[in-house]
C-alpha positions in Angstrom: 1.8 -5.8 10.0 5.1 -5.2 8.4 6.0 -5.5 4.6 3.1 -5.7 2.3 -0.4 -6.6 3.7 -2.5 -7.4 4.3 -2.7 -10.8 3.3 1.4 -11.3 2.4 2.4 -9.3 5.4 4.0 -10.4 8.6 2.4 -9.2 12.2 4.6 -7.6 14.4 4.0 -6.9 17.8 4.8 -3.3 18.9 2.9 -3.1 22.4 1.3 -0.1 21.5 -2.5 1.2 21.6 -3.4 4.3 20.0 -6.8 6.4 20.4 -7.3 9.6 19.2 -10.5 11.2 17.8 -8.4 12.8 14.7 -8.1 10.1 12.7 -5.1 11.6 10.8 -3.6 12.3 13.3 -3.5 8.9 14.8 -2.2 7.6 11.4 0.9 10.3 11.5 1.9 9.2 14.8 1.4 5.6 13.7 3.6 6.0 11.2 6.0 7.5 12.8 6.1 4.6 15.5 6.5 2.2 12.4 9.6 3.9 10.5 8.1 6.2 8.3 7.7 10.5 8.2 4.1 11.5 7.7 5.4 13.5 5.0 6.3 10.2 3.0 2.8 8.9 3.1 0.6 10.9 0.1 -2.8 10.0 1.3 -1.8 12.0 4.8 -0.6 14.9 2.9 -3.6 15.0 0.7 -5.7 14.4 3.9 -3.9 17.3 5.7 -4.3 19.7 2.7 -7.9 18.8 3.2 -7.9 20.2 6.1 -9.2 16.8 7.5 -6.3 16.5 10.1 -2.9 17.0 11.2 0.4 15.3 10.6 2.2 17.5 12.1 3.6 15.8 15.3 4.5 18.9 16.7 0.8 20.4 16.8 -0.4 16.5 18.2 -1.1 16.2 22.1 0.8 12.7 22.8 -0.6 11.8 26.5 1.5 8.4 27.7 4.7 6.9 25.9 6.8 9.4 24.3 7.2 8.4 20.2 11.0 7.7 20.5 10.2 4.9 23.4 7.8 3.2 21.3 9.3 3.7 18.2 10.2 0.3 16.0 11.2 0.6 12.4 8.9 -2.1 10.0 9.8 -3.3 6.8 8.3 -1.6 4.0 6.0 -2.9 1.2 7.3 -1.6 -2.4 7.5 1.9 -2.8 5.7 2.9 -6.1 8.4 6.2 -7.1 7.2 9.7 -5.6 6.0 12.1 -8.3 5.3 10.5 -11.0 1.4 9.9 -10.9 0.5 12.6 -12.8 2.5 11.3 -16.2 0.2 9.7 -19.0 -0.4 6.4 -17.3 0.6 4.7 -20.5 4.0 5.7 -19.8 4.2 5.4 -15.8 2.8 2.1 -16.4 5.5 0.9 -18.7 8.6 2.6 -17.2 8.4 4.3 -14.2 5.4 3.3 -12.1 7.0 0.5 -9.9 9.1 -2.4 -9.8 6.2 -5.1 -8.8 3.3 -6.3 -11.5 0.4 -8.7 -10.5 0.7 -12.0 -12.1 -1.8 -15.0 -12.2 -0.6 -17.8 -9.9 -2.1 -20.1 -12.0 -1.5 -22.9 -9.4 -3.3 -20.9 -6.5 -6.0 -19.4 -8.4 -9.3 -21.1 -7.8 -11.0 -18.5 -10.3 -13.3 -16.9 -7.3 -13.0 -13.2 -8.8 -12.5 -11.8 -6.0 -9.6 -10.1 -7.8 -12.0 -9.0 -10.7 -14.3 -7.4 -8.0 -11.8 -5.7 -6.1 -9.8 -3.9 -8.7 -10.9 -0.3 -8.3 -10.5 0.8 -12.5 -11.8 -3.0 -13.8 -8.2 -4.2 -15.0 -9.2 -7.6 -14.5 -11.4 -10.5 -16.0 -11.2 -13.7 -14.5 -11.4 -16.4 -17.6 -9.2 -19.6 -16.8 -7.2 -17.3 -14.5 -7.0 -13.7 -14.1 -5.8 -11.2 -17.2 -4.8 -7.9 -16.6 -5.2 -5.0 -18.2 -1.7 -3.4 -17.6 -2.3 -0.5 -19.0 -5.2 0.3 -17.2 -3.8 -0.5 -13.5 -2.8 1.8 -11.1 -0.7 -1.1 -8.7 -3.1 -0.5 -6.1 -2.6 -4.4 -5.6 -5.9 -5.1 -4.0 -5.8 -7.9 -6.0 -3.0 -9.6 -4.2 -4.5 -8.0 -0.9 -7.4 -9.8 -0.9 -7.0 -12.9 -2.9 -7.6 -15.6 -0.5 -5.6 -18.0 -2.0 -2.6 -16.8 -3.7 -3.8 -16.8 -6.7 -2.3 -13.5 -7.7 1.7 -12.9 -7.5 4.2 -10.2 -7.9 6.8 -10.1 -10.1 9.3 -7.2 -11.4 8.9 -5.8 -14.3 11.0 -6.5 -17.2 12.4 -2.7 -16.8 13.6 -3.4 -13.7 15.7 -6.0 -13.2 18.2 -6.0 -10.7 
C-alpha cells in the first residue's frame, strides 16, 4: 500500500513475496523495494540497536530477484520531521511535529469510538464527535487508520501553510 494506510492508502501491486525468519531484516529489504533507505525508518534503527535484527542490506542473504529488479518507488505518507521527538511535546506539538492534525469529520463520524480506543496516550473522547487533546498526541494517526468510516480527517496545521 502506498501513501498513508492503512485505511486512506492505495494498494499497489509490486509482484513480490518476501520470507525471511529475521523479521527486520525482511522489513529493510521491503523498504528498500518500496523507495525508502532502512536508515530513514526509526523503528528499524531502534530495532537494529536492539540487537533484534539487521538492516544492513549488505549483511542480508537475498536468494531470488536481485533488489534493483524489483525495486518500485511508492508514495510516501507524511513525514513527521527527523529529530525532533525528544523536544517538550508542548512545543513539537505546536511547531515542529508535522504538517497533518486529526480532525473530526463530523459528517462521517458515526460516534463508534473506535478512535477513542485506539489512541495509544488517550487524546480522545468521543462526545458528539471526537475531541482531541492536541497537546497530548503524538500523530501516531491510528485514529484515522482505523476509523471505519472517515470519521476522522487530516488537515495542516495552521503553522504550516503552504
Amino acid at each position: 500500500m502506498e501513501g498513508i494506510g492503512p485505511n486512506h492508502g492505495k494498494p499497489k501491486k509490486s509482484n513480490v513475496v518476501l520470507a525471511s525468519q529475521d523479521c527486520i531484516a525482511i522489513d529493510a529489504v521491503g523498504s528498500t523495494i518500496m523507495g525508502y533507505s532502512p536508515n530513514e525508518i526509526p523503528t528499524l534503527k531502534i530495532a537494529q540497536n536492539r540487537g533484534l535484527g539487521t538492516i544492513d542490506l549488505n549483511k542480508i542473504t537475498i536468494k531470488g530477484e536481485r533488489i534493483d529488479a524489483v525495486k518500485t518507488d511508492f508514495k510516501k505518507p507524511v513525514r513527521i520531521y527527523k529529530g525532533l521527538m525528544f523536544l517538550p511535546a508542548s512545543v513539537r506539538n505546536f511547531f515542529v511535529q508535522t504538517p497533518r492534525l486529526p480532525f473530526p469529520n463530523v459528517e462521517g463520524c458515526n460516534k463508534c469510538g473506535i478512535c477513542e480506543e485506539s489512541c495509544p496516550v488517550s487524546a480522545i473522547k468521543v462526545i458528539d464527535t471526537p475531541a482531541f487533546q492536541y497537546e497530548k498526541c503524538i500523530r501516531c494517526y491510528c485514529c484515522y487508520e482505523l476509523c471505519p468510516e472517515n470519521g476522522i480527517k487530516l488537515k495542516k496545521s495552521l503553522f504550516h501553510r503552504n
